[in-house]
C-alpha positions as a printed Julia matrix, in Angstrom:
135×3 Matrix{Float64}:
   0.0    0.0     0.0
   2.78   2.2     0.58
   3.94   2.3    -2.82
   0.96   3.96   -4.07
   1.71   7.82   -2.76
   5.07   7.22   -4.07
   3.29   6.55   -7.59
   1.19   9.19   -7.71
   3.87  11.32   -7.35
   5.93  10.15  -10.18
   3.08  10.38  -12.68
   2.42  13.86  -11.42
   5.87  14.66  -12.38
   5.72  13.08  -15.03
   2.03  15.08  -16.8
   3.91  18.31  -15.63
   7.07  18.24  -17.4
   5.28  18.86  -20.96
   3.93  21.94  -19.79
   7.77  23.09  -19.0
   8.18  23.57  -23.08
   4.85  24.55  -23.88
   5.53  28.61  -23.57
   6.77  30.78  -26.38
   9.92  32.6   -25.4
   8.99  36.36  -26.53
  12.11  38.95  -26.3
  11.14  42.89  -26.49
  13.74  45.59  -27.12
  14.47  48.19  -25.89
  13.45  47.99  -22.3
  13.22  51.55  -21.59
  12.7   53.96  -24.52
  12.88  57.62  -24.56
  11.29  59.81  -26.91
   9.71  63.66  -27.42
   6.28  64.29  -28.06
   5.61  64.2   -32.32
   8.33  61.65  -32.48
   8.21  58.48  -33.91
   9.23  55.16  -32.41
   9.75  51.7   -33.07
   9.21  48.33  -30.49
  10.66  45.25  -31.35
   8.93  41.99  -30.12
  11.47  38.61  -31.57
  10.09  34.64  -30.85
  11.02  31.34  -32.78
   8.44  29.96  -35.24
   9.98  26.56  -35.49
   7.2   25.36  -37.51
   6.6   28.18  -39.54
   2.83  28.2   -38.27
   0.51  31.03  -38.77
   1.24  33.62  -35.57
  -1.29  36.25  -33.61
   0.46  39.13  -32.56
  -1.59  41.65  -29.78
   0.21  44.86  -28.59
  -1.4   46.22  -25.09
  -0.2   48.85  -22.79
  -0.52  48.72  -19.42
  -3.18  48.86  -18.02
  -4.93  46.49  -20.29
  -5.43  48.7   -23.41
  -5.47  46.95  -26.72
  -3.74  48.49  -29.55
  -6.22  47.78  -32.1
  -6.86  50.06  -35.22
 -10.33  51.27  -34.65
  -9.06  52.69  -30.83
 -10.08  56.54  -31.23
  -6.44  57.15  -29.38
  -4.41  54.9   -31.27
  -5.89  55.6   -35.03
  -3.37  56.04  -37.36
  -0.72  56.89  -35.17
   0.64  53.02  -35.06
   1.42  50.17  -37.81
   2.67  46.74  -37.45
   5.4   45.27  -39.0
   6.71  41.85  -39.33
  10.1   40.4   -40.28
  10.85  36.84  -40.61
  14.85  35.78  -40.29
  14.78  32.08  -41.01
  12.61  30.66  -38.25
  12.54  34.1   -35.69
  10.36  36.07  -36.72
  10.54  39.91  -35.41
   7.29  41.98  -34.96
   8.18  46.05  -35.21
   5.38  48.21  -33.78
   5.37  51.52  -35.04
   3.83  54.36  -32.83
   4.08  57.71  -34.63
   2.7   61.31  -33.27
   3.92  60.56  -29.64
   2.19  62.24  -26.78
   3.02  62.64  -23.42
   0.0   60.09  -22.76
   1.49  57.88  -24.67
   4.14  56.65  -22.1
   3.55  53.06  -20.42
   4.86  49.73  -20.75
   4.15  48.11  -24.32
   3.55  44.31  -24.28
   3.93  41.84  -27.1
   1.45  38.64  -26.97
   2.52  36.28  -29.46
   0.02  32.8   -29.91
   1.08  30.45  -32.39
  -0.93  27.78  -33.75
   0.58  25.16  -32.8
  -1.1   26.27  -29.01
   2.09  27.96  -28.2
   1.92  31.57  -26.34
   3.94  33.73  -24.62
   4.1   37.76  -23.6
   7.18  39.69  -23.54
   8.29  41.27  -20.68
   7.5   45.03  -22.17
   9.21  48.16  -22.98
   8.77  50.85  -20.93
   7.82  53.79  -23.24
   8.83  57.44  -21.58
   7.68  60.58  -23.78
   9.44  63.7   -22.57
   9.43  67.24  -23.25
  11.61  68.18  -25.87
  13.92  70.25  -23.3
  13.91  68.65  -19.7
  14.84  71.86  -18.24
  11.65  73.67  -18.9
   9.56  71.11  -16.86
């Protein structure tokens, strides 16, 4: 009877270690970004697509807003761009017209079909007045 607990918990081991692999590394660069009000910027969001699978890509900023194209703040101030180098593939977002309510951190949510999903850790995006000493 006593070998039963022991058992259980190698087959509980054993139905977690396939969740280990099953998240997408996503990279973001750069951390922190700095930029003036009218500028435009760039985000870069990098994962592998060993497969070569069809990818969703969501940008959000913190606290929860989706970047989407019909957002009456974000409308045509932001595009999305994606790169593919072998099997990473790089996702540029684009954020044009910056102002001073545009700073947050910027999150990349990558699903690929396959089931595999992962967020990036963010950049932190800091608009500033064009001369720091007048604020």
């Amino acid at each position: 009877m006593e070998q039963l607990p022991g058992l259980s918990t190698v087959l509980c081991a054993v139905l977690l270690i396939p969740t280990w692999g099953a998240g997408l590394t996503v990279l973001q660069s750069p951390v922190v970004l700095r930029a003036s009000p009218g500028e435009t910027v760039n985000l870069s969001c990098s994962f592998e697509n060993r497969l070569g699978s069809a990818v969703n890509v969501r940008w959000t900023r913190a606290p929860g807003v989706v970047l989407e194209s019909h957002h009456p703040f974000y409308k045509g101030r932001f595009k999305v761009f994606f790169r593919d180098l072998l099997q990473k593939e790089e996702v540029i977002l684009t954020l044009s017209d910056l102002e001073k309510r545009d700073s947050g951190l910027y999150q990349c949510q990558i699903s690929i079909q396959q089931g595999e999903s992962g967020t990036g850790a963010g950049t932190e995006l800091q608009v500033m007045g064009r001369n720091q000493s007048d604020t």
